[in-house]
N, C-alpha and C positions, 0 to 999 in steps of 0.2 A: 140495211143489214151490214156488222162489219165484213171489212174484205183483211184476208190473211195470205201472208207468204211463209209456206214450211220448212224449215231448214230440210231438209232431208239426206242422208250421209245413207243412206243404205240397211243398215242395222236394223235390228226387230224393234228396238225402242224408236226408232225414228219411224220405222214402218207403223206402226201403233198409232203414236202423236198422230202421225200425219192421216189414218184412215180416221180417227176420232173427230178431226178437224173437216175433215168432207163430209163424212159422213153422217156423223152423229149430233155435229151443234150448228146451230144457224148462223152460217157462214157462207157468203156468196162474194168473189170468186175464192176458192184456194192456188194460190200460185205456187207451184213444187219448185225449189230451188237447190239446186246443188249446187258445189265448189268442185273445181279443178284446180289441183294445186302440183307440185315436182314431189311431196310430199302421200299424196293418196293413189290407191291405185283401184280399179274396176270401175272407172267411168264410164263403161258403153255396157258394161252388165249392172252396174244401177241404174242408170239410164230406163236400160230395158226394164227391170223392175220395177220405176215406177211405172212406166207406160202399160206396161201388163196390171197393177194393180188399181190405177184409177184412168183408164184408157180415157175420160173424157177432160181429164184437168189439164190443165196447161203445165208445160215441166221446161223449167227454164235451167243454163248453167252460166255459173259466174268465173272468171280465170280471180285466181289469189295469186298469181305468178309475184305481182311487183312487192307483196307483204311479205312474202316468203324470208326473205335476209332479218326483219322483225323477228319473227318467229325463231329463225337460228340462230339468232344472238342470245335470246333471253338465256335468265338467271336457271341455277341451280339443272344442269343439262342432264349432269348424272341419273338424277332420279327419272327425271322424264315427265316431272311433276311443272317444271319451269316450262319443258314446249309445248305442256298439255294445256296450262291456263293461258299461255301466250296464243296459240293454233284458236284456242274456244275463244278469248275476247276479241280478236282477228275473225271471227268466222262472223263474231254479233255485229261488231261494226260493220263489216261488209252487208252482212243482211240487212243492217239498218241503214244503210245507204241504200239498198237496192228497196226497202219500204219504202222510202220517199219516192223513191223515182216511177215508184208506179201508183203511189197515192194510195196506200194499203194500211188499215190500221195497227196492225201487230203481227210477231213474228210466231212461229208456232215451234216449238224445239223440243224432242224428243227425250230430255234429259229427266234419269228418273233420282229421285230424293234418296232412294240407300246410296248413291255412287257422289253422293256431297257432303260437306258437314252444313253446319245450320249456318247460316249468314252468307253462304260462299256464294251460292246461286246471285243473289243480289248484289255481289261483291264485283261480280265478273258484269253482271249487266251497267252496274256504275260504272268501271273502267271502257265499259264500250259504248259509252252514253244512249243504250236504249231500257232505261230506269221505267218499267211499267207499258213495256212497251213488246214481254214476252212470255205468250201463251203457254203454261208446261203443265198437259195433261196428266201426265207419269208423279206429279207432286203434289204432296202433300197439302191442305189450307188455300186451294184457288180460289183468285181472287172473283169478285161479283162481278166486278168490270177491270177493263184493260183499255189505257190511252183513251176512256171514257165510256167505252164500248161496254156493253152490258154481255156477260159470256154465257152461253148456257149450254148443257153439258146432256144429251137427249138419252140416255143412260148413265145406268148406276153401276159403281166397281168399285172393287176398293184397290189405292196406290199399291203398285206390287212392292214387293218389300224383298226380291233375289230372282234370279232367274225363273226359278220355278213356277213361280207364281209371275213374270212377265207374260212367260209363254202361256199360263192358264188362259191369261186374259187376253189374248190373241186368238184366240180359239174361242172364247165368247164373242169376238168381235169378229170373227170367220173371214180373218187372217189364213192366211194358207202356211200350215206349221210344216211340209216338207219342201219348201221357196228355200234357198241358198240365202239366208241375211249375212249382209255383213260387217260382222264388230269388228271393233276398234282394232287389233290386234292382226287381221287378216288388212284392213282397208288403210290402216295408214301405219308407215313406214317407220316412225317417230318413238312407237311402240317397242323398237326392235335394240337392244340394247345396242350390238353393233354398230346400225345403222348410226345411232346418235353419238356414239364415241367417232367416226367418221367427221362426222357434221359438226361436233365440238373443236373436232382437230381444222377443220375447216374457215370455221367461224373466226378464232384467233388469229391466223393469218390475214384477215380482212379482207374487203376488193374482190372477194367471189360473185361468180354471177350463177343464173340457173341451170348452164353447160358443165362447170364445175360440181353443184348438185349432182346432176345427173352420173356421173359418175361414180358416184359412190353408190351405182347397183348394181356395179358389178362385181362379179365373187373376187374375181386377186385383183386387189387394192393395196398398192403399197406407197409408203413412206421413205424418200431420203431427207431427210434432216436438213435445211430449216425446213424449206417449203417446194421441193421436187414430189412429186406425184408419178408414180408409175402404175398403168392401169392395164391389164391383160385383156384380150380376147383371145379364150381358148378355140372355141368350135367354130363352125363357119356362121350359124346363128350370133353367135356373140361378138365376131370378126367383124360382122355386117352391121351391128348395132353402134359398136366402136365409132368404124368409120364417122358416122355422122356427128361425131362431136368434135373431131380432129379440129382446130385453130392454126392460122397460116402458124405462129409460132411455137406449133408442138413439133416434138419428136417421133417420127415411128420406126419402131424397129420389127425385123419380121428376116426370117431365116430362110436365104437364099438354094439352100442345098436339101432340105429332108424339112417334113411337116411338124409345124408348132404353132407356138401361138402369135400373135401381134400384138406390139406395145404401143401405147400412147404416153409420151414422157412430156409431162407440165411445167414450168418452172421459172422464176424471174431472172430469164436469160440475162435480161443487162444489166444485172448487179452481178453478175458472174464473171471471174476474169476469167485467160482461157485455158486455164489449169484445171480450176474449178468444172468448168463444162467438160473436160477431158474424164475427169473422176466420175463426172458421173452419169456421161456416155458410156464407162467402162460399167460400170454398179448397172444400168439401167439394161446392158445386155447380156451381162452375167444373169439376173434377175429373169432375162426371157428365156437364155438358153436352160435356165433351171426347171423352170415347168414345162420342157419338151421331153420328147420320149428319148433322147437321146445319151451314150454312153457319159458317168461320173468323170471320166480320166482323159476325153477327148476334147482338142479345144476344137471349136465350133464358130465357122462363120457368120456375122450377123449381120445384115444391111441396116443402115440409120439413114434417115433423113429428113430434115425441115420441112415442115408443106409448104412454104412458100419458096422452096429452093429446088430446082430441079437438079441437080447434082446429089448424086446415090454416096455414100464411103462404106466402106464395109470393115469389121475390128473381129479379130480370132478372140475369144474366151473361152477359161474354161467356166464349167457350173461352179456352183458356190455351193460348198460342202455341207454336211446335214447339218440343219439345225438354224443356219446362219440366215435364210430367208424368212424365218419366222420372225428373225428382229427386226424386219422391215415391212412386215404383214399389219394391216391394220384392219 
């Protein structure tokens, strides 16, 4: 009997694929595989979803941490079209390594035929060398066999052709239609036009790693030209998330006298002469004292200091006048 491994991402389409493949066609074992990536987010509530929906299958996850700089380089970032194809042939090759490693015949993937043109499905399994090697219930013309495996299919539906009809046949297959799924838009980050003009401005600069990702979740994100990063925590939630990314070579600024936020300030210290650093220790604590609740007219103590340097300094500013923080907002 073939053995299969399901991609499964959380989504109603992946939820489908993947009860069809337990359920409905003879297939012994199903292995549930998810991806963990800086990129996705609700890994322990899909998690829980699938263990709530096929309580007896095996649900494995895979880290995509090291592919991740692949992904944010690729072409054409604006659209979001370039990290979509790059993220899906990244997800097949992974899962086609993780079929060998457990000796499984084909992969099982959720992807439904309205959300492709013609060729493309095939186009993305060539670039990920697993060519005949991916079960997709949701599409059109499937094949009799797969990697030689004979596939059969223990009910009849027809390909949905738009949501509407996804969910009909979710509800034939007694899918539980008030379950939280979650699409593309909720579960991965890549989605979010912001986000990806971050991660473009990112990418250019070169030499990032997944600490630097990281960063780009949080809401005041700013830019000093070339490549200075200045990154807020406002609350004490967001203060406390900060911390943890802090680099002996970052900056933090944080105001010694009345409540605000804290900054983490990034940047290629030793290309910098010490002019350069002066400019924009001064920019980097203007920038903090501007998102406090503090008087327009008043200048404003800030403390700075290198994590790896035990010595505090402190520089009076005043805020930076309306408007002029949005030029630095990314």
């Amino acid at each position: 009997m073939p053995e299969a491994v399901s991609l499964f991402s959380g989504s109603l389409s992946s939820s489908i694929a993947t009860e069809i493949a337990i359920n409905y066609c003879e297939m012994d074992p199903v292995i549930i595989l998810t991806f963990r990536s800086p990129f996705f987010r609700h890994y322990d509530d899909i998690k829980e979803l699938a263990n709530r929906l096929w309580p007896d299958s095996q649900f494995r996850s895979k880290s995509i941490k090291r592919e991740t700089k692949g992904i944010a380089s690729s072409e054409d970032l604006d659209s979001g079209d370039g990290y979509c194809d790059a993220c899906k042939v990244t997800l097949l090759e992974v899962g086609g390594e993780f079929l060998a490693r457990v000796n499984a015949d084909f992969l099982v993937s959720g992807d439904n035929v309205f959300n492709f043109e013609e060729g493309e499905l095939a186009e993305l399994d060539r670039r990920a060398g697993v060519e005949e090697k991916v079960f997709r219930p949701l599409c059109s013309n499937l094949p009799e066999s797969i990697a030689g495996k004979e596939v059969r299919v223990d009910t009849k539906y027809d390909n949905p052709e738009d949501r509407e009809s996804l969910q009909d046949l979710a509800g034939k297959l007694g899918i539980e239609k008030e379950i939280d799924y979650y699409g593309a838009e909720e579960r991965c980050k890549l989605t979010d036009q912001n986000y990806r003009g971050r991660l473009e401005d990112l990418a250019r600069e070169g030499g990032f790693n997944i600490n630097d990702m990281r960063l780009l979740d949080f809401d005041k994100y700013y830019k000093i030209s070339p490549d200075t990063k200045v990154v807020l925590g406002e609350d004490s939630d967001e203060k406390r998330e900060l911390h943890n990314y802090f680099l002996p070579r970052d900056l933090r600024f944080y105001l010694p006298t009345c409540e605000g936020p804290m900054a983490l300030v990034r940047s290629e210290w030793k290309k910098k002469t010490d002019s350069a650093v002066d400019e924009i220790v001064n920019l980097a604590a203007r920038i903090t004292v501007t998102r406090s609740e503090i008087e327009r007219n008043v200048r404003v103590p800030v403390n700075y200091r290198f994590e790896n340097d035990n010595e505090t300094y402190t520089i009076d500013v005043l805020p930076l006048v309306d408007g002029e923080l949005d030029d630095f907002s990314l």
